[in-house]
N, C-alpha and C positions, 0 to 999 in steps of 0.2 A: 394476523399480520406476519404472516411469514413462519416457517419451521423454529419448533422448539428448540431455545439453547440458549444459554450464558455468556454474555461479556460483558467487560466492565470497563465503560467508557467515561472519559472525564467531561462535560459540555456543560456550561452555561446555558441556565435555563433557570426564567422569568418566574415560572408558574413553579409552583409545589406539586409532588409527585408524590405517591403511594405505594410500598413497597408493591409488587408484585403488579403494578400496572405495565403494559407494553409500548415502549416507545422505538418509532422507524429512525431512523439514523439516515442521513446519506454524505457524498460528498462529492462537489461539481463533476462532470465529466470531465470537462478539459482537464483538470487538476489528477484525477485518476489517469488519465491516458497521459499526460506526461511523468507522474511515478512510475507509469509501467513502463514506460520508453526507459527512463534514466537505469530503472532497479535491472531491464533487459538488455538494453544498446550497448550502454555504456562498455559491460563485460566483452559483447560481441565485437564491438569496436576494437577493444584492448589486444583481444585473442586476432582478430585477421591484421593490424597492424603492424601488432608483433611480431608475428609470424612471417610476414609477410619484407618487414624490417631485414629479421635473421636469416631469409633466405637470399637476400637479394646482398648480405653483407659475407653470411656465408658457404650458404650453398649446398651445408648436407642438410639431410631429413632431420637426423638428431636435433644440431641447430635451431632447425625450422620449429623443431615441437617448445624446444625450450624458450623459443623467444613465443612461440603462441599462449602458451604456459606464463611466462612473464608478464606479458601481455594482458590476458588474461585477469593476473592478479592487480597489476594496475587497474584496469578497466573497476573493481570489485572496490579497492580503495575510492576510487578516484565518484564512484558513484557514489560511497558510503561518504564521503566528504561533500558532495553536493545536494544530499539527503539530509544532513547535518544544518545546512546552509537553513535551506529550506520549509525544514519542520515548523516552525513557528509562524509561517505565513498564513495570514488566515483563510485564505478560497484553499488550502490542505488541511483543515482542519471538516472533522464533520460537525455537520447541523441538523438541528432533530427538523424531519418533515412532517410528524404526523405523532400526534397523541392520543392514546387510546383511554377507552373509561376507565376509570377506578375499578377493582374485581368489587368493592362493595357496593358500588354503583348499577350492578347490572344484579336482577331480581327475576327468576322464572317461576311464576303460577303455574299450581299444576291442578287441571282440571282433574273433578271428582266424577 
């Protein structure tokens, strides 16, 4: 079920489990493509904004960088505050899609 590797995830789950069995994880789509919008946009938003602000109020490059810069750092907040909001909704939360045999479950015969 997918490439070897370690994590350690917290889920509610019904059924008992065996140390070293392998469980799928997922998490909606829509729910994944709006994290990626907020954890992406957001910043993007902040940086053309800003910038975009600081040049139209002042007019040199310097300016322009620092309010993109500003901008920017808003944008980083301002997602990390609506990330915050967020985290405990359940459709952002994963859920297990698939569970695998127990390792002591599974037996290979070896012809003689």
């Amino acid at each position: 079920m997918g490439p070897e590797s370690n994590h350690q995830l917290q889920i509610a789950i019904s059924q008992p489990l065996e140390p070293g069995q392998k469980v799928e994880v997922g998490i909606s789509e829509g729910s994944l493509l709006r994290s990626a919008s907020l954890v992406y946009l957001t910043p993007l938003a902040g940086l053309i904004t800003g910038g975009a602000l600081f040049q139209a109020l002042f007019v040199t490059d310097a300016f322009t960088a620092l309010g993109a810069i500003s901008g920017t750092g808003l944008g980083f907040l301002l997602a990390k505050k609506l990330a915050t909001r967020i985290e405990g909704q359940s459709n952002y939360q994963p859920t297990v899609l698939q569970i695998g045999l127990p390792p002591t479950a599974i037996r290979i015969q070896q012809e003689q």
